[in-house]
GUSE-217373 format. One record per residue (C-alpha): x, y, z; residue number from 0; residue in three letters. Coordinates in steps of 0.5 Angstrom, whole numbers, padded with zeros to 4 digits. Layout:
GUSE-217373
{pt {X, Y, Z}, NUM, ala};
...
This chain:
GUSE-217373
{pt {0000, 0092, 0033}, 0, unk};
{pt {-0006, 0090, 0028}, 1, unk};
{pt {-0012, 0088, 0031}, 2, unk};
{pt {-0011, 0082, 0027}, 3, unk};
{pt {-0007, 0079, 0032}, 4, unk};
{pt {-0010, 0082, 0039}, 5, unk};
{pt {-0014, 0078, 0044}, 6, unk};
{pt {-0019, 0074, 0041}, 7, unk};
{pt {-0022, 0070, 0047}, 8, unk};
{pt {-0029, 0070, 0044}, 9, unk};
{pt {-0026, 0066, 0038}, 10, unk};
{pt {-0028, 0059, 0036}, 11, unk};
{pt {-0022, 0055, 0038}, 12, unk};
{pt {-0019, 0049, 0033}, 13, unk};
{pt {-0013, 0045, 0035}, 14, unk};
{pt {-0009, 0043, 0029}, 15, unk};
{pt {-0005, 0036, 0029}, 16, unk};
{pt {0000, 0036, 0024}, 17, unk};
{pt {0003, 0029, 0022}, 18, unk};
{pt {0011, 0027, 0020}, 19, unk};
{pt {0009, 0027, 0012}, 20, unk};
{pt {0007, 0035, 0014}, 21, unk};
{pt {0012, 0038, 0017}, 22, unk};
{pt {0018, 0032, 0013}, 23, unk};
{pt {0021, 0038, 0011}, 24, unk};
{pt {0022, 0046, 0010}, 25, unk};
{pt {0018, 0047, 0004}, 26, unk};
{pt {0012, 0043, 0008}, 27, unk};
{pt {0014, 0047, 0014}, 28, unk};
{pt {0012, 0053, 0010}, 29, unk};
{pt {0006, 0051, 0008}, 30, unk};
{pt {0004, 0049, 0015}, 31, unk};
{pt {0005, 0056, 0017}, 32, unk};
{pt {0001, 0058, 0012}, 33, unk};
{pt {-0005, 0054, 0013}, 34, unk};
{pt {-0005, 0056, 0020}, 35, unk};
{pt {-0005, 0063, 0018}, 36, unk};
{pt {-0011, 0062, 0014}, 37, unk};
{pt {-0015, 0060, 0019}, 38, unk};
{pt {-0014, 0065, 0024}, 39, unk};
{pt {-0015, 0069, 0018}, 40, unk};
{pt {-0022, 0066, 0018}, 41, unk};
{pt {-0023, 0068, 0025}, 42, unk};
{pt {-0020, 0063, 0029}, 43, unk};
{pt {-0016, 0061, 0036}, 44, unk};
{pt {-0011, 0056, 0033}, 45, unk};
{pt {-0007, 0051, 0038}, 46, unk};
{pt {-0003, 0046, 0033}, 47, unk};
{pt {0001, 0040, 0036}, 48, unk};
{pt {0007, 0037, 0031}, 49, unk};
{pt {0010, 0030, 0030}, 50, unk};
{pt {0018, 0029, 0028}, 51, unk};
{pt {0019, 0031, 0021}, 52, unk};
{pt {0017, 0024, 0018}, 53, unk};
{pt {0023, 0019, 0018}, 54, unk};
{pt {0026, 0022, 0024}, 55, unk};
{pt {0023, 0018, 0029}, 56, unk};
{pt {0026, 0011, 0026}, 57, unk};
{pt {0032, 0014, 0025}, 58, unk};
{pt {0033, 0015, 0033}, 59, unk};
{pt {0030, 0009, 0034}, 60, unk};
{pt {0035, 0006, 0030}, 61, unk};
{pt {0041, 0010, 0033}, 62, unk};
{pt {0038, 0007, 0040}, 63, unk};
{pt {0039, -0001, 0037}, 64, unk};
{pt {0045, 0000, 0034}, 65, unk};
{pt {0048, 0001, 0041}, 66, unk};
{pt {0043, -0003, 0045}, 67, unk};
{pt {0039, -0009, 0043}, 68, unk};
{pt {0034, -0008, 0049}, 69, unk};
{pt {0035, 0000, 0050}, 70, unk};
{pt {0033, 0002, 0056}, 71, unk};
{pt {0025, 0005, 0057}, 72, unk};
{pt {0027, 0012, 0061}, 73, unk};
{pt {0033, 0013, 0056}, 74, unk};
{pt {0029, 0012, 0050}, 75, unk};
{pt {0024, 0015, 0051}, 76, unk};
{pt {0028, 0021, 0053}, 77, unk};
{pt {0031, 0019, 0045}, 78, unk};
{pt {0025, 0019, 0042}, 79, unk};
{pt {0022, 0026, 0045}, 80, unk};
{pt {0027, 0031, 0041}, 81, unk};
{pt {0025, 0029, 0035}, 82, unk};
{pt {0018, 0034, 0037}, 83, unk};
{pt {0022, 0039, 0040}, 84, unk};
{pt {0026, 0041, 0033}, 85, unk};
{pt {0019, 0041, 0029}, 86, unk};
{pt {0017, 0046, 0035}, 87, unk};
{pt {0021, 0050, 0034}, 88, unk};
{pt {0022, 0050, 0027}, 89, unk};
{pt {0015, 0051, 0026}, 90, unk};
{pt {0015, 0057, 0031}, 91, unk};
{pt {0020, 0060, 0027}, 92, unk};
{pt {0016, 0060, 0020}, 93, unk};
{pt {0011, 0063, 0023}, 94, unk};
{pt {0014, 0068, 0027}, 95, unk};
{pt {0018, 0070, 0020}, 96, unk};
{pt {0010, 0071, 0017}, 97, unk};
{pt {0009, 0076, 0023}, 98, unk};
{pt {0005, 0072, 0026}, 99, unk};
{pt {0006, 0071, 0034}, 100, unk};
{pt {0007, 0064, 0036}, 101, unk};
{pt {0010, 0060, 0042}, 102, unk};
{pt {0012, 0053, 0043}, 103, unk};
{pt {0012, 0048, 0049}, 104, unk};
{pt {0014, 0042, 0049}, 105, unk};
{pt {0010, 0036, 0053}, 106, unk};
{pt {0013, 0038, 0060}, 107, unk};
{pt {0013, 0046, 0059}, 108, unk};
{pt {0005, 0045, 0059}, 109, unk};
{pt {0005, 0039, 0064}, 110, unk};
{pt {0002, 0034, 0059}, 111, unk};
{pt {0003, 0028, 0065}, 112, unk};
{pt {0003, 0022, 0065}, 113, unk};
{pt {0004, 0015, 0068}, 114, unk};
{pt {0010, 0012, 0068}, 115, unk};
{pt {0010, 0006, 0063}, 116, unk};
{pt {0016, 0008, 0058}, 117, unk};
{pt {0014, 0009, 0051}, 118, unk};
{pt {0007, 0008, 0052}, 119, unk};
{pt {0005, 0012, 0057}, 120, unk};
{pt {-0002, 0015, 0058}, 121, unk};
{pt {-0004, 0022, 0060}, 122, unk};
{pt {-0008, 0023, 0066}, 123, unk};
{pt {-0008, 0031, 0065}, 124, unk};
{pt {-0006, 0036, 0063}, 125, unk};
{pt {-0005, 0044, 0066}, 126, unk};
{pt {-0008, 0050, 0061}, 127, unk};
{pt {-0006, 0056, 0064}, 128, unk};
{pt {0000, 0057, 0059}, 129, unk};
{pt {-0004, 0056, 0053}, 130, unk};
{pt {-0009, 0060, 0055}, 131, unk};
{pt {-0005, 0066, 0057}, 132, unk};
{pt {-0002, 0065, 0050}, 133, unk};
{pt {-0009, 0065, 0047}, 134, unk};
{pt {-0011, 0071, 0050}, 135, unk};
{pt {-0005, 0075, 0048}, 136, unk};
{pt {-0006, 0073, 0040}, 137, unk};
{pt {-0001, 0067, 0039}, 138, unk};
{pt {-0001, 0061, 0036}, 139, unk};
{pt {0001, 0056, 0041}, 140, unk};
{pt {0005, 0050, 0039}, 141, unk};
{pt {0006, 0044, 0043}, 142, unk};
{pt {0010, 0038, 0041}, 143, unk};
{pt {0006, 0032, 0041}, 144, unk};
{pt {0008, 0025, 0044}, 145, unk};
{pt {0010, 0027, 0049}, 146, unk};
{pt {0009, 0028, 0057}, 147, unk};
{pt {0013, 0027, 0064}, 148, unk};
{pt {0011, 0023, 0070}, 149, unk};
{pt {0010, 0025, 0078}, 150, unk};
{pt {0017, 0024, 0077}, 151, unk};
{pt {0018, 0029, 0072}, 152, unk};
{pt {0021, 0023, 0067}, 153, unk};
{pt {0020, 0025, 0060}, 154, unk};
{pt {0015, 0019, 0057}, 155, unk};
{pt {0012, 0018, 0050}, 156, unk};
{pt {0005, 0016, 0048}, 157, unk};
{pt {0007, 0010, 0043}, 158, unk};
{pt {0007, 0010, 0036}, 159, unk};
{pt {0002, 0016, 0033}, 160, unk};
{pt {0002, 0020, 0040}, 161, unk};
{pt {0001, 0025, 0037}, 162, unk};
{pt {-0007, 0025, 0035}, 163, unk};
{pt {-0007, 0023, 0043}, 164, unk};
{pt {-0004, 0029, 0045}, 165, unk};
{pt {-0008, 0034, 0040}, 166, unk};
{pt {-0015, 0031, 0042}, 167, unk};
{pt {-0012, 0031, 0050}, 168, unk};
{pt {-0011, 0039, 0049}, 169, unk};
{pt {-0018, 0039, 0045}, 170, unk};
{pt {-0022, 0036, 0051}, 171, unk};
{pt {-0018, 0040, 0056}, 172, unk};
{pt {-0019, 0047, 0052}, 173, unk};
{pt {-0026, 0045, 0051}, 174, unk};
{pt {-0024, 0046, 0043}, 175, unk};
{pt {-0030, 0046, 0038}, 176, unk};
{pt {-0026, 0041, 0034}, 177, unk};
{pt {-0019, 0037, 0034}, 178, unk};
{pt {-0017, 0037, 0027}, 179, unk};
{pt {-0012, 0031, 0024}, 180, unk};
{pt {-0008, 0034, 0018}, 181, unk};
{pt {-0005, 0027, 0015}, 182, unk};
{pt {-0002, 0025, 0007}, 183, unk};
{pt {-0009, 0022, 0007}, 184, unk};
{pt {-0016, 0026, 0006}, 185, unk};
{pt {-0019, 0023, 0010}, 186, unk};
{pt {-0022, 0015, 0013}, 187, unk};
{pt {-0024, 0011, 0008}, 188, unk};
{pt {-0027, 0003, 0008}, 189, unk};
{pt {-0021, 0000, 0006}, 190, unk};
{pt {-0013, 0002, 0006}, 191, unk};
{pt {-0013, 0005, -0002}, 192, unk};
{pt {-0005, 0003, -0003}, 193, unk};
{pt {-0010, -0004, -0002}, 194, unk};
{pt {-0016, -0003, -0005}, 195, unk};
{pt {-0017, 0000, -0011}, 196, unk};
{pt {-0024, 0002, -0010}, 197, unk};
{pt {-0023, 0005, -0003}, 198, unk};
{pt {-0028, 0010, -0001}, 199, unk};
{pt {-0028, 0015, 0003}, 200, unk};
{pt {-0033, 0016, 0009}, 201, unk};
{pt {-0036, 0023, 0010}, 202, unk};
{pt {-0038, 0021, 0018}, 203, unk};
{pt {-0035, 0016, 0022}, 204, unk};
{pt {-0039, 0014, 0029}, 205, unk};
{pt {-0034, 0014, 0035}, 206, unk};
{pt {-0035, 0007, 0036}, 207, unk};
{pt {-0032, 0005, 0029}, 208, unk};
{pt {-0027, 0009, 0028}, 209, unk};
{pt {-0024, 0006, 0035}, 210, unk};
{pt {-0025, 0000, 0033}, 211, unk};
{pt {-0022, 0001, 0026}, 212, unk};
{pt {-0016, 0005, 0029}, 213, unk};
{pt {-0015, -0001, 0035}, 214, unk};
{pt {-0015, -0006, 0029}, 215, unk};
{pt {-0010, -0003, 0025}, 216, unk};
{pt {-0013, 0003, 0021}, 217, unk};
{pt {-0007, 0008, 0020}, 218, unk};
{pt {-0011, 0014, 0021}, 219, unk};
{pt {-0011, 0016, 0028}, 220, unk};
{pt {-0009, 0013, 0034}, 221, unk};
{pt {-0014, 0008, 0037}, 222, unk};
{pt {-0012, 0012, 0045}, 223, unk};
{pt {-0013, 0019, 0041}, 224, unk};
{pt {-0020, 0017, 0039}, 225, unk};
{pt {-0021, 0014, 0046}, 226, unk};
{pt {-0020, 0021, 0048}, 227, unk};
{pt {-0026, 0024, 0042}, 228, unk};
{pt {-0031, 0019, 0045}, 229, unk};
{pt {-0030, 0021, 0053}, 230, unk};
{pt {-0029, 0028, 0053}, 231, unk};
{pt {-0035, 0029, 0047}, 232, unk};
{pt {-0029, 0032, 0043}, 233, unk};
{pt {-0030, 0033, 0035}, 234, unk};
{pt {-0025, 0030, 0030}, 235, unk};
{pt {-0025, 0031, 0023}, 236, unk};
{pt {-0019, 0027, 0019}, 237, unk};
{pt {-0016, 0031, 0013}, 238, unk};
{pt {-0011, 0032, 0009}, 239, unk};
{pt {-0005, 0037, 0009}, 240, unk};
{pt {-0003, 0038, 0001}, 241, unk};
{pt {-0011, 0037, -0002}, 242, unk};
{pt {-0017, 0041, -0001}, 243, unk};
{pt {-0023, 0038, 0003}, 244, unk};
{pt {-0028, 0037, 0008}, 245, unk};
{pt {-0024, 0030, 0010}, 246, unk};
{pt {-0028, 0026, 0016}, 247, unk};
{pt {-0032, 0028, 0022}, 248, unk};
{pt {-0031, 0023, 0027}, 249, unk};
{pt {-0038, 0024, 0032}, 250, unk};
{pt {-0041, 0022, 0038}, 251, unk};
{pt {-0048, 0024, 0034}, 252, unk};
{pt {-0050, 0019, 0030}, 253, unk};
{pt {-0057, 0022, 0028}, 254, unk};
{pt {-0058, 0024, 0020}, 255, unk};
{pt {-0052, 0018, 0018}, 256, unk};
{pt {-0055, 0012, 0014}, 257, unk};
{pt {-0051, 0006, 0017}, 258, unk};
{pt {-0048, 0001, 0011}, 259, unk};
{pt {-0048, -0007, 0016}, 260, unk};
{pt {-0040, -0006, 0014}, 261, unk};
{pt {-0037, 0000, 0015}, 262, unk};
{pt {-0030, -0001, 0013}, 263, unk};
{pt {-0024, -0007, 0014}, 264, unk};
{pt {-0019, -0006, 0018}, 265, unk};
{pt {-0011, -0010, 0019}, 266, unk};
{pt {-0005, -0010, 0022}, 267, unk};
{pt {0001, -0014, 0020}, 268, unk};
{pt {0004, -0011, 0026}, 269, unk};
{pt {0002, -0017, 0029}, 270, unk};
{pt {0005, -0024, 0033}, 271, unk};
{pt {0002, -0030, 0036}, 272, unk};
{pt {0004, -0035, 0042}, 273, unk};
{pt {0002, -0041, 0044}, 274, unk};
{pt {0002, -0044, 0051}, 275, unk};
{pt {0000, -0052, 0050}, 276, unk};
{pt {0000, -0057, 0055}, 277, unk};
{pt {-0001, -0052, 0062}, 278, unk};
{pt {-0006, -0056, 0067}, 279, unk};
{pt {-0013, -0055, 0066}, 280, unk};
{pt {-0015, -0052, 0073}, 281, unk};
{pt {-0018, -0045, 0075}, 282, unk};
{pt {-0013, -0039, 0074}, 283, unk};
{pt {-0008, -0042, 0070}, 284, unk};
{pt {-0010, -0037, 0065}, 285, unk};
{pt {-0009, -0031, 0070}, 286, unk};
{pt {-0002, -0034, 0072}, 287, unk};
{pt {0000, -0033, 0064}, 288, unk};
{pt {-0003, -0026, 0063}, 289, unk};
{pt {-0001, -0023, 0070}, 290, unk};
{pt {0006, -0022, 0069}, 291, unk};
{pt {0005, -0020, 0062}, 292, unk};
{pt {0000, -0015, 0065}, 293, unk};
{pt {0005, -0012, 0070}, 294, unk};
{pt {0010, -0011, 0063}, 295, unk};
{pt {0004, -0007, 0060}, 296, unk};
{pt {0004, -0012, 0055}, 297, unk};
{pt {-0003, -0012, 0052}, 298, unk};
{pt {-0005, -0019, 0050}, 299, unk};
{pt {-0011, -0019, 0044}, 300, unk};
{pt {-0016, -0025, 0042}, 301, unk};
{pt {-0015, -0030, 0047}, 302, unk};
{pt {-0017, -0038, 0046}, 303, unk};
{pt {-0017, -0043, 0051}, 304, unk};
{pt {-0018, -0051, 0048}, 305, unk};
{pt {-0018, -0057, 0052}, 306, unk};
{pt {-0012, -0061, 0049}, 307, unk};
{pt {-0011, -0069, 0053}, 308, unk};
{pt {-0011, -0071, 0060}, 309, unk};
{pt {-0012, -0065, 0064}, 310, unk};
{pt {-0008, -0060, 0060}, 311, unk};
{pt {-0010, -0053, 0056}, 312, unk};
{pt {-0007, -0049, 0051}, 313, unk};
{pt {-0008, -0042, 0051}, 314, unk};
{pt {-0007, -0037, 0044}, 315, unk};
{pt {-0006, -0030, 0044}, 316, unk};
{pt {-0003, -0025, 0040}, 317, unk};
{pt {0001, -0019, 0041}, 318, unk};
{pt {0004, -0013, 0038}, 319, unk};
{pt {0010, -0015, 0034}, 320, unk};
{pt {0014, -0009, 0038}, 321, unk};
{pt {0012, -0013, 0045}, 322, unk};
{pt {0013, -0020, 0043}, 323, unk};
{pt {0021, -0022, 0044}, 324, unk};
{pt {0019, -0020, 0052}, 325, unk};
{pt {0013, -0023, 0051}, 326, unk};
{pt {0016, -0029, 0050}, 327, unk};
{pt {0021, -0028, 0054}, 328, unk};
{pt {0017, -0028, 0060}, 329, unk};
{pt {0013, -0035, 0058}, 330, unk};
{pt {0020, -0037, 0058}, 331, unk};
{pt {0020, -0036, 0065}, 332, unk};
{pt {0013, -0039, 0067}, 333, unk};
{pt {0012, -0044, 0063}, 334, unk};
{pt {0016, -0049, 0068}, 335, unk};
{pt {0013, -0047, 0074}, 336, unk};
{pt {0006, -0047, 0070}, 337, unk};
{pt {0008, -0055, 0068}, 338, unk};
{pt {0008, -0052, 0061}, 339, unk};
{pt {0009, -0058, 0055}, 340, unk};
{pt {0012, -0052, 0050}, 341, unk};
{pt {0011, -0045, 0047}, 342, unk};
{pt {0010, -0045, 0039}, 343, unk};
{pt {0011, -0037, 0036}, 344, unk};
{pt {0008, -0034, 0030}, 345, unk};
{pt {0011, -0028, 0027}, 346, unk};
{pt {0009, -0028, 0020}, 347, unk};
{pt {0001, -0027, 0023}, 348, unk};
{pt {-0004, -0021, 0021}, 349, unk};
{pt {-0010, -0019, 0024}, 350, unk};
{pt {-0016, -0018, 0019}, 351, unk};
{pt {-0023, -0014, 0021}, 352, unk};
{pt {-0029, -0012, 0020}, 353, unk};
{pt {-0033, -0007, 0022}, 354, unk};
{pt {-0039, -0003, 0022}, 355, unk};
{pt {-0045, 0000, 0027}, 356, unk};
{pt {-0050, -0003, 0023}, 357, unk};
{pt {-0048, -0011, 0026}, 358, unk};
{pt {-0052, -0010, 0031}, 359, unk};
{pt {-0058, -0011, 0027}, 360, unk};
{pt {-0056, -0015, 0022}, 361, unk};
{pt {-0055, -0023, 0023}, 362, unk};
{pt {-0050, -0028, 0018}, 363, unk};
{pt {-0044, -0022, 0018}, 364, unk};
{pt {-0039, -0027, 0021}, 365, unk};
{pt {-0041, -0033, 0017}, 366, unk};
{pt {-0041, -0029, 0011}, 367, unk};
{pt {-0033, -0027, 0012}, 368, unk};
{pt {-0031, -0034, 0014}, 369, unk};
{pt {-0034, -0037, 0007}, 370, unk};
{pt {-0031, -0031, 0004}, 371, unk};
{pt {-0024, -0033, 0006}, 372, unk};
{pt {-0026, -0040, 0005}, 373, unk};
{pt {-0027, -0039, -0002}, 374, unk};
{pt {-0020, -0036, -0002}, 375, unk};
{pt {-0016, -0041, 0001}, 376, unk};
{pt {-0015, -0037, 0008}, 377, unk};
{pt {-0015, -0041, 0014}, 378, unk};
{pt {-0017, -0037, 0021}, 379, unk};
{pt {-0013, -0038, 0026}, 380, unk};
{pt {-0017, -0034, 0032}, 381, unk};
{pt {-0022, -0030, 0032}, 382, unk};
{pt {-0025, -0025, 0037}, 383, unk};
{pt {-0032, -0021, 0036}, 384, unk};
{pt {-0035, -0015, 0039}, 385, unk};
{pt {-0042, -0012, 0038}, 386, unk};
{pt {-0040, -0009, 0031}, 387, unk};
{pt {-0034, -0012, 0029}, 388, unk};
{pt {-0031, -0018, 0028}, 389, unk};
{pt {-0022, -0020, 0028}, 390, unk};
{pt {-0019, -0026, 0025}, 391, unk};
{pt {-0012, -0029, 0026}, 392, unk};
{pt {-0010, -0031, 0018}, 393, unk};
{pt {-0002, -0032, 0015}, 394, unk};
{pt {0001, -0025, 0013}, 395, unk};
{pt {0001, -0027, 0006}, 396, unk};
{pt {-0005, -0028, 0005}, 397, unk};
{pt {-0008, -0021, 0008}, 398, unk};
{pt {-0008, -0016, 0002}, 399, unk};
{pt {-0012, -0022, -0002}, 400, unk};
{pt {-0017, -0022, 0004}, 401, unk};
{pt {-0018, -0015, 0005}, 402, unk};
{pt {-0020, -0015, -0003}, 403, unk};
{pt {-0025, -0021, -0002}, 404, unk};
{pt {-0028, -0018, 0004}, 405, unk};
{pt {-0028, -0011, 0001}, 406, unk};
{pt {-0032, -0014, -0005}, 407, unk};
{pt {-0036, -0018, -0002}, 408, unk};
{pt {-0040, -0014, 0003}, 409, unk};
{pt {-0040, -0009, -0003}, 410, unk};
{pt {-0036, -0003, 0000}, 411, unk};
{pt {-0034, 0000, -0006}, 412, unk};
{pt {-0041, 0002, -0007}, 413, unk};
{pt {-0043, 0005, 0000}, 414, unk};
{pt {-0049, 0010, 0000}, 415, unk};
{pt {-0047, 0017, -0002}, 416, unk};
{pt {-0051, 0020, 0004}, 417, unk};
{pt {-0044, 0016, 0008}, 418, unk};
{pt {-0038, 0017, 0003}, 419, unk};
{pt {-0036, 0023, 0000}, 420, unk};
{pt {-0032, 0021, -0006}, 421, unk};
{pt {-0029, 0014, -0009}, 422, unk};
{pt {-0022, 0013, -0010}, 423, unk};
{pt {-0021, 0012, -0018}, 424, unk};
């Protein structure tokens, strides 16, 4: 056996996640494995976790809904987690074929564990011994992504975009020096570029405003993934499978990065609101209507309670679209109890964001996006605010004209060069 391939314990260690456009077929599996290749060419250990090939998952999904309108959670989930284990392997294989030693695992393989809360679990550990024996024999190890099991030893799944979750949980626990996040994108930019036609891209991003991106529609990482980099210190840097680059580098270190007050804009049509009118205004009325939505793991976003007439309240929020039949459902169920008047639905709703480390020191932010979208003719439904981020309610047709008016009104096509690498054309 070559050297090339012998142990290389005193390498830098890089886990590579691989999304569904990436390995959407055999030619990009190829590519792949090249890419990986080259890295370890360039001195390095080389985990990789993979998606299912793009389009394999809603083929599933549908498959599961053409046989059950609510389909079982554990069954489900047990659908969904082979969609990784045929890209494993077949990524294994491309890799083997080029001489290149490699071994793959699914999430329970390596004991990705988890909780119990089917198709959104979370991880709470992970066992490292295979891979690093793997690591220190020479081999590239690849790991399905989106996947674990429970105490039980149940197969859950980490929710859409798992994948990037899995890659930084296997950094943080390798003590990797950097997690990279292969996409079809280059990298995070200040807007979505199929929206704005001037988006930027960002050569640094802070922590703190990639989670609140992610957390509020930003397609590039899952908002649970970039929770992980933030606690476990975890380098990421964002790039593109089928461009040359240096991407983004999501970092915890916000020395030497100049600030713009608006980093980004962010939405999420995925989005639904429900309203609970006319429950008595009396202490814990909240409570009895957010529990047992709590308890179904249903997160609940942007909540707003009004005095309405005579003792009663109502209370807004909003919640993920895949949430919102149970969601409704169990108001239904608590509304007579509460002495609820009746219960309004919106599906047609999305959420809008703007955010940026540099609110923190700068006043007027809020009231020049309400005026922005007011010239525009967008009403706001709700709103929520954070110390460097602020999130409207508005109706779904209205959201492409709002992202362009707040994208041009805070001047996010024209950020300084020292934060944004390159605009799109």
């Amino acid at each position: 056996m070559s050297t090339f391939w012998a142990s290389t314990r005193n390498m830098a260690l890089i886990v590579q996640k691989y999304g569904g456009t990436s390995v959407g077929s055999i030619d990009h599996i190829r590519a792949v494995a090249e890419k990986i290749i080259q890295t370890r060419e360039q001195g390095h250990e080389v985990v990789v976790v993979v998606s299912a090939m793009a389009g394999e998952t809603d083929r599933l999904v549908q498959l599961a809904h053409a046989l059950s309108r609510m389909p079982n959670p554990r069954e489900f989930d047990v659908l969904l987690s082979t969609g990784e284990q045929v890209t494993i392997a077949l990524l294994s294989l491309a890799l083997l074929d080029r001489g290149c030693p490699a071994r793959s695992y699914t999430g329970a393989q390596v004991h990705i564990r988890t909780d119990s809360a089917h198709n959104k679990a979370r991880i709470l550990g992970i066992v490292d011994s295979k891979i690093r024996m793997d690591l220190s024999m020479g081999k590239v190890v690849v790991v399905a992504g989106f996947q674990g099991t429970d105490e039980m030893g149940n197969i859950t799944t980490l929710g859409r975009g798992g994948s990037d979750t899995t890659a930084v949980a296997l950094a943080a626990a390798l003590k990797a020096d950097e997690c990279q996040i292969y996409t079809d994108i280059d990298g995070v930019y200040t807007a979505d570029p199929k929206v704005v036609a001037d988006a930027c891209r960002m050569s640094q991003v802070t922590i703190e405003e990639m989670l609140e991106m992610a957390s509020n529609g930003a397609k590039v990482m899952q908002s649970r993934a970039v929770e992980f980099a933030g606690k476990y210190n975890v380098p990421v840097r964002v790039l593109s499978t089928f461009e040359e680059g240096a991407g983004t580098l999501i970092t915890v270190d916000e020395q030497n990065m100049q600030h713009p007050v608006v980093s980004g804009v962010a939405f999420n049509r995925d989005e639904a609101k429900l309203v609970i009118q006319g429950v008595p205004d009396s202490p814990g009325v909240a409570a009895s209507v957010l529990k047992p939505l709590s308890e179904a793991h249903i997160e609940v976003d942007m909540i707003v309670q009004t005095v309405a007439k005579e003792g009663t309240t109502d209370l807004a929020f909003n919640v993920h679209k895949r949430d919102f039949k149970l969601a409704f459902s169990i108001l239904e169920n608590i509304s007579e109890d509460l002495g609820a008047q009746c219960i309004i639905k919106d599906e047609h709703v999305a959420k809008l964001s703007l955010v940026g480390v540099g609110m923190r020191s700068h006043a007027g932010i809020a009231s020049q996006m309400f005026q922005t979208l007011g010239r525009e003719g967008i009403n706001i439904q709700l709103i929520s605010t954070s110390e460097i981020k602020i999130s409207v309610i508005i109706d779904e047709k209205c959201l492409e004209l709002g992202v362009r008016a707040l994208h041009d009104a805070f001047q996010l096509g024209t950020v300084e060069q020292e934060t944004v690498e390159s605009c799109s054309s």
